[in-house]
C-alpha positions in Angstrom: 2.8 28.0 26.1 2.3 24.4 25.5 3.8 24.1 21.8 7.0 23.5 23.1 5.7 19.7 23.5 4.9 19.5 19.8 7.9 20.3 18.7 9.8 17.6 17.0 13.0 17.2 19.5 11.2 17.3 22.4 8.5 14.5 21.1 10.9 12.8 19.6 12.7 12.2 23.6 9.1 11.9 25.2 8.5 8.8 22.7 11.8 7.4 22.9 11.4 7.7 27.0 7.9 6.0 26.9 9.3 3.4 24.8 12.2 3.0 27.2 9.9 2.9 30.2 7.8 0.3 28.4 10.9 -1.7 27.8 11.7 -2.1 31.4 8.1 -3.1 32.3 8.0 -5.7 30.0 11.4 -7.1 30.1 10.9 -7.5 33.9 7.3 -9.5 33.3 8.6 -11.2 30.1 9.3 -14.9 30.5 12.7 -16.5 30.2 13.7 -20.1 30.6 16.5 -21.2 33.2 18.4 -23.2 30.1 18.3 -24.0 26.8 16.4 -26.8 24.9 17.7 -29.4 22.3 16.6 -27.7 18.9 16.8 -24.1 20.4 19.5 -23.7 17.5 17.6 -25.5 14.2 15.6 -24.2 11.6 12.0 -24.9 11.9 10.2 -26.9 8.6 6.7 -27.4 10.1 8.2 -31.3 11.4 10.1 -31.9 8.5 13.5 -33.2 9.5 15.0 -32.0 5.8 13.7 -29.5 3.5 16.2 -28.2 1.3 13.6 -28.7 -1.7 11.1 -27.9 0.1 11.1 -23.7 0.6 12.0 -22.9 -2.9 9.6 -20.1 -3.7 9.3 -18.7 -7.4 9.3 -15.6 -7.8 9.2 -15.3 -11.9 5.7 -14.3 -11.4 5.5 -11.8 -9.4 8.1 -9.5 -10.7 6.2 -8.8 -13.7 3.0 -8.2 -11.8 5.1 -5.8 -9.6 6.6 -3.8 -11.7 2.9 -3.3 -13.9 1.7 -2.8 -10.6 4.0 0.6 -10.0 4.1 1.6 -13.6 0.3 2.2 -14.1 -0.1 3.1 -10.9 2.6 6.0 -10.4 1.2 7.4 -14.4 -2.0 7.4 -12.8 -0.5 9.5 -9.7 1.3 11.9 -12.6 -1.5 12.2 -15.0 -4.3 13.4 -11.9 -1.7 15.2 -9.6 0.3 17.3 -12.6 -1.4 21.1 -12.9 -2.8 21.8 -16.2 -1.9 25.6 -16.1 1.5 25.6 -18.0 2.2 23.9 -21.1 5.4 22.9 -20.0 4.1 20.2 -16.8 1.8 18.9 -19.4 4.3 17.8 -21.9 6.5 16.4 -18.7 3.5 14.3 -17.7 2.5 13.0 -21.2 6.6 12.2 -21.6 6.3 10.2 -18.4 3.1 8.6 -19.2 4.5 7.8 -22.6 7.7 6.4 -21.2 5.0 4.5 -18.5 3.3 3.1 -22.2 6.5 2.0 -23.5 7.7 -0.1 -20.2 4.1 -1.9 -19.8 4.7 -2.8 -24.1 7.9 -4.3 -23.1 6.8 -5.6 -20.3 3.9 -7.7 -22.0 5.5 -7.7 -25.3 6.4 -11.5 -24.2 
């Protein structure tokens, strides 16, 4: 009788009501100032008046790591996950994994 309430419509409203209803509490106790103050509008740079040269991340780096990152670990995911009853999956996986092997080669190939 009560698995009405699990299905996904009907929690989908209940947790979009007890977020509304959370909403209205909070926007009533939540704090906002009478006016606006002088830098309300400016970028914050941790006190620094300029810092166009400042926040210039490099992200050269990281890319590479990345994309190693998802290539061995998504042919890890296919090698464990693929069912060794059929021939056929198993030469899917080993033509993944072997296109895996030849992205990490040209990745470090450099």
């Amino acid at each position: 009788m009560g698995k009405w309430l699990l299905m996904p419509p009907v929690a989908f409203i209940v947790v979009l009501l007890a977020g509304w209803l959370l909403l209205c509490l909070f926007s009533k106790l939540s704090f906002r100032p009478g006016k606006h103050s002088v830098g309300e509008g400016t970028s914050y740079a941790c006190g620094e008046e300029s810092y166009n040269n400042m926040a210039q991340p490099d992200y050269s780096s990281f890319f590479p790591f990345a994309f190693f990152f998802t290539l061995a670990h998504v042919a890890t995911l296919i090698m464990t996950t693929v069912p060794a009853e059929t021939i056929q999956t198993f030469v899917m996986a080993a033509i993944y994994v072997g296109g895996a092997a030849t992205g990490l080669y040209i990745l470090f190939r450099k």
